[in-house]
N, C-alpha and C positions, 0 to 999 in steps of 0.2 A: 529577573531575567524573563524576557516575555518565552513562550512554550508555543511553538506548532507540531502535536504529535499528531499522527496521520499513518493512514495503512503502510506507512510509511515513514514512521515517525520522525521528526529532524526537531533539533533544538536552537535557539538565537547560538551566536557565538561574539564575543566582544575584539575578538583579533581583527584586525582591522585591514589586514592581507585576505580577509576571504573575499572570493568576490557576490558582490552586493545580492540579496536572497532571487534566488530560481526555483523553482521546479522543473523536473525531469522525466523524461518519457522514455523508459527505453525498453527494445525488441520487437517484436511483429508477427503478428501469426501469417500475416502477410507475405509469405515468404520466407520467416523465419529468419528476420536481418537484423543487425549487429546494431542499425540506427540509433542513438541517444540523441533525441531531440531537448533542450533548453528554453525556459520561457522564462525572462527577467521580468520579474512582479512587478517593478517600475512602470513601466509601459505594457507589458503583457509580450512583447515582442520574440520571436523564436529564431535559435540557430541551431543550428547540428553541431554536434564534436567533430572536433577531427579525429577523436579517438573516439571509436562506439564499445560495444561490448567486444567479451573475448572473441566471440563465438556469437553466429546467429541462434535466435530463439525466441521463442513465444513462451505465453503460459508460468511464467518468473514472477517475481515477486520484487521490490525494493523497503530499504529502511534507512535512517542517515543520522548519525551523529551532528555535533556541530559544525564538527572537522571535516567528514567523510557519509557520502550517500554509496549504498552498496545494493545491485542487483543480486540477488541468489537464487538457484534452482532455475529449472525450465527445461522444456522443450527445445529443438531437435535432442533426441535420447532417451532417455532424461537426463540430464548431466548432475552435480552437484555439485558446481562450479559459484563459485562468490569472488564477483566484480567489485572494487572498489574504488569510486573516484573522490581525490583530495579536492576539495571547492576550491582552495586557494588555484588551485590551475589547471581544475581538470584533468588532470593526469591520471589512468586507469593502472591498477596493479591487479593480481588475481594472488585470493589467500591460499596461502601455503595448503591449512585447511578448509576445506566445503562444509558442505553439508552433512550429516549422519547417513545422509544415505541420498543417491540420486532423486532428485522429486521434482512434478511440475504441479501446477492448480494450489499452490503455497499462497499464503500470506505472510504478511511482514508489519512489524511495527517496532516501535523503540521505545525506552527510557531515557531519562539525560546519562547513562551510564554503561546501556547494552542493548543491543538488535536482539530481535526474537521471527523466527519463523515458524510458523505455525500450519497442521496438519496437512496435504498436496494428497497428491499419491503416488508410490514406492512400490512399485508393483500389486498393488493393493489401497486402498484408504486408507488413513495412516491418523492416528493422533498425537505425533512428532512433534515437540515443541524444541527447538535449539535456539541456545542464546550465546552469543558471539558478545564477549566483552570490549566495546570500545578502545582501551587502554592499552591491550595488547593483543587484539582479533582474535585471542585464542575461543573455543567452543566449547559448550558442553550442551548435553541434553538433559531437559529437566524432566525429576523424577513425575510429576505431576503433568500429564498431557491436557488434549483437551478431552473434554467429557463424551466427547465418539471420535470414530474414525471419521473425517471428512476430508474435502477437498472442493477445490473451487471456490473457496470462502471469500471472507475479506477482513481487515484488522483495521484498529483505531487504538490511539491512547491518549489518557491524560498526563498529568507530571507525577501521579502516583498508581496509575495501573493501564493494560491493555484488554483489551476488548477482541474477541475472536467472533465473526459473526455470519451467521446461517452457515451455504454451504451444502456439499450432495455427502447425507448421513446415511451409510446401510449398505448395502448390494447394490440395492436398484440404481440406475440413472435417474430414475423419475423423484428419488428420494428425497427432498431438498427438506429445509428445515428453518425454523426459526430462532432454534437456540443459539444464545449470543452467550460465551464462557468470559469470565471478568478473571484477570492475573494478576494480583495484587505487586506490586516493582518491591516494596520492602522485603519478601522472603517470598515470592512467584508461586504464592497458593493459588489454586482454582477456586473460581465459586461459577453459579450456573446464575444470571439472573432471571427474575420473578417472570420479567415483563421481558419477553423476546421480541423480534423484529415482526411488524404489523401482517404481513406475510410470508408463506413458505418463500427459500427466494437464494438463488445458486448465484453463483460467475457474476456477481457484484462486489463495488469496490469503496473503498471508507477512506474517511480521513477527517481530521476535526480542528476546533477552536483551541480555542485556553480552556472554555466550559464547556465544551459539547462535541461529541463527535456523529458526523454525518453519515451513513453508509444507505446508498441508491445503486439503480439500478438492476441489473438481472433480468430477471422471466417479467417485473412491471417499471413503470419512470417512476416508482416513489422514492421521496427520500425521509427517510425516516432519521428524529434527531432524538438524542441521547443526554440528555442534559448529567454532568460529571460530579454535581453535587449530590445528587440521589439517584443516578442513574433511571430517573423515568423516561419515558420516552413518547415523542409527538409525530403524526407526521404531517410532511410540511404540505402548506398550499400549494407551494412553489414546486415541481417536478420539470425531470430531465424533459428533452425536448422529442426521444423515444424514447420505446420501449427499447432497450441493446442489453445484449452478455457479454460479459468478454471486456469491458471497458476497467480503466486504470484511473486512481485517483491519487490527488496531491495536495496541499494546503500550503499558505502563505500563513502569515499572522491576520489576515482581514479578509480572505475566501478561502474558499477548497474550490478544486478545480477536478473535471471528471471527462477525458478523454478517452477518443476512440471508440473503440466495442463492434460488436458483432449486430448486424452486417458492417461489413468490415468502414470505415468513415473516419475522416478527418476533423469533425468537431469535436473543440473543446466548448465545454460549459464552466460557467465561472459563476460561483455562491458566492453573495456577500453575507458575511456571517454579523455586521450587524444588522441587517433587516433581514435576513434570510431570503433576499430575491435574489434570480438567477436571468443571467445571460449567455449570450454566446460570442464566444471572442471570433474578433475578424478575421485574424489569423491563426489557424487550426494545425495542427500535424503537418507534416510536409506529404504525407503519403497516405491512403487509406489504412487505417491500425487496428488491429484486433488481439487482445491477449498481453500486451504491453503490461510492463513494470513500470508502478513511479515511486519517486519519494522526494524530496525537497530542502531548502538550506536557508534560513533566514538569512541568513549573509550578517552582518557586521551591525 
């Protein structure tokens, strides 16, 4: 079964009612809108939902099973609100339960078997790690957080763990960081690795391969890669096309894709993950976006 785990993690699915793999953009610091924008990996081409989020909002987080991609957390509030839409048609439900607690500047990632959101801030920076099991959306929080309190981070996974990475650690705003916390999927221990991200580096956004997960932008356009066999880490020649905060990323099975960001903009950028060069797709956002969720679906 081919794997695209991603700040966002989604997995292939072989049902053959899904519709064929997307990625997805949703919410907007822009106003704070409900938007879910769709990009079919086929062509790259985008539509809107006719069904957006519950509620407008920024600053949210996404992560997707095979079956279902889910927004959670965010701005206007903070709410604790978890969106969930079924690929086969799009259709949005909201879970019974949320979040542990109201949060925005969250990340998200997955396993082939459970969503995980990782640290935001709850009236405070938070090292809150929740994992929402697939099977039957119920939550819990794991005893093991991340190794500080942060927020504004960004998440990546492979087929056997997730990556929580940089992020504002401490009191200060100015506090950003390089440590990158690894979550084992067999029994969701922490470990802190060796080799952190090339720079301190906040309100950036990740998403990865089969072997590697990518996470760019923030305070510089690097993208720094992760290779999933030894977790070392390169960065690339190839960077975003600015410097932006605030941007959202997604992955197919043969790129990652890094929209929007701060100032606020409509391009997407598109990695080919096997040469690791990067373009810019013709057709961007519908709307200038900043602070947006994504996560993605192989489709069938």
């Amino acid at each position: 079964m081919p794997i695209r785990p991603a700040d966002h993690g989604i997995f292939a699915s072989s049902a053959s009612s899904v519709t064929p793999g997307a990625g997805y953009f949703g919410g907007n610091g822009t106003g704070a809108t409900s938007t879910v924008s769709r990009f079919l990996f086929a062509d790259d081409s985008r539509t809107e939902l006719g069904t957006g989020l519950s509620s407008g909002r920024s600053r949210l987080t996404g992560f997707a099973s095979s079956v279902a991609g889910y927004f959670a957390g965010g701005l206007t509030g903070p709410v604790d609100t978890v969106d969930r839409f079924l690929f086969s048609n799009d259709s949005r439900t909201t879970l019974g339960t949320g979040l542990s607690a109201a949060t925005y500047g969250l990340a998200g990632m997955a396993s082939s078997v459970a969503g995980y959101t990782v640290g935001g801030y709850a009236g405070g920076y938070v090292s809150t790690v929740d994992r929402f099991l697939f099977s039957n959306d119920s939550r819990t929080t794991l005893s093991t957080g991340l190794s500080g309190d942060r927020y504004d981070l960004a998440a990546m996974a492979s087929s056997v763990a997730g990556y929580a990475t940089g992020g504002y650690q401490g009191s200060s705003p100015t506090g950003r960081t390089t440590v990158v916390d690894r979550f084992l999927f067999s029994n969701d221990s922490r470990t802190t690795l060796g080799t952190g991200l090339s720079a301190v580096n906040a309100s950036n956004a990740a998403c990865a391969s089969s072997v590697a997960g990518y996470t760019g932008g923030g305070q510089n356009a690097n993208i720094d890669r992760f290779l999933f066999s030894n977790d070392s880490r390169t960065t690339l020649s190839a960077t975003l096309s600015t410097t932006r905060e605030y941007l959202a990323a997604m992955a197919s099975s043969a790129a990652g894709y890094w929209g929007g960001g701060s100032p606020s903009i409509t391009t997407v950028q598109k990695l080919l993950f096997s040469d690791d060069s990067i373009g810019t797709l013709g057709t961007g956002l519908s709307v200038n976006t900043t602070a947006a969720g994504a996560m993605a679906n192989l489709g069938a």
